[in-house]
N, C-alpha and C positions, 0 to 999 in steps of 0.2 A: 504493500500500500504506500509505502512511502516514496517510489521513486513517483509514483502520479499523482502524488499529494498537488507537485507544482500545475503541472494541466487540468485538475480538478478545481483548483480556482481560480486558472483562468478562464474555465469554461462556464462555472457561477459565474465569475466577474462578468462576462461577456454575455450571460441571461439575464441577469440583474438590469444591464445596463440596456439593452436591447428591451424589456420589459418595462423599464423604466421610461424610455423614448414614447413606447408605442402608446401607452396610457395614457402617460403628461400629452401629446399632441392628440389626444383624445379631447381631454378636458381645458387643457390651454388653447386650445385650433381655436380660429374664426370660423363663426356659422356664420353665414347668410345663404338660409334659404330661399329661393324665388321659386315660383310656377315651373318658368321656363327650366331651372334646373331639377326638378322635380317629376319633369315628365319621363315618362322611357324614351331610350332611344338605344338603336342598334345600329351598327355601319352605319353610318352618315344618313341616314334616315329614318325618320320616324315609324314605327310600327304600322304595319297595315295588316288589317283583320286580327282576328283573334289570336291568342297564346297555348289554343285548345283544341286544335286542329289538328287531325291522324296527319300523320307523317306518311309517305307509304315506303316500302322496303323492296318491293320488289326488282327494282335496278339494279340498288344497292349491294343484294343479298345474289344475284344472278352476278355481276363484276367481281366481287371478293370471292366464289366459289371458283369462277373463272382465273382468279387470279392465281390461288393457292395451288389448283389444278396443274394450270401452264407451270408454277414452280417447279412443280413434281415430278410435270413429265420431264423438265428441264432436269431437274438432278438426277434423273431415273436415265434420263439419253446419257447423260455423263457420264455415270459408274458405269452404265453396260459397256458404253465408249472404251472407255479406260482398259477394261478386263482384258481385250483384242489386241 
């Protein structure tokens, strides 16, 4: 225990002090709230329609199998490759 005695408190020191930051600028920060900062926004524009809307998978979930696939066959031509 005693050679990490030294690392064990710099590693307090440096939660203390990172704890310490993150609270104080908690409670010291400048609020001003407005509307306009108050709104949602995403990418450079404003939300349109709802946040409650089915996503669909199906491209998705056909591309990623597609993809994993083509790996396979890729390492699978590899090793046969190789053995010849």
């Amino acid at each position: 225990m005693q050679p990490y005695l030294p690392f064990l408190m710099l590693l307090g020191l440096a939660i203390v002090i990172a704890t310490t930051m993150i609270v104080g600028s908690h409670f010291l920060g400048p609020r001003r709230p407005t509307e306009i900062k108050e709104r949602p926004y995403e990418s450079g524009m404003p939300p349109l329609g709802s946040a409650h809307e089915r996503f669909k998978q199906g491209r998705r979930a056909k591309a990623s199998s597609e993809t994993v696939n083509d790996c396979a066959r890729r390492s699978c031509s590899t090793i046969l490759l190789d053995e010849f």
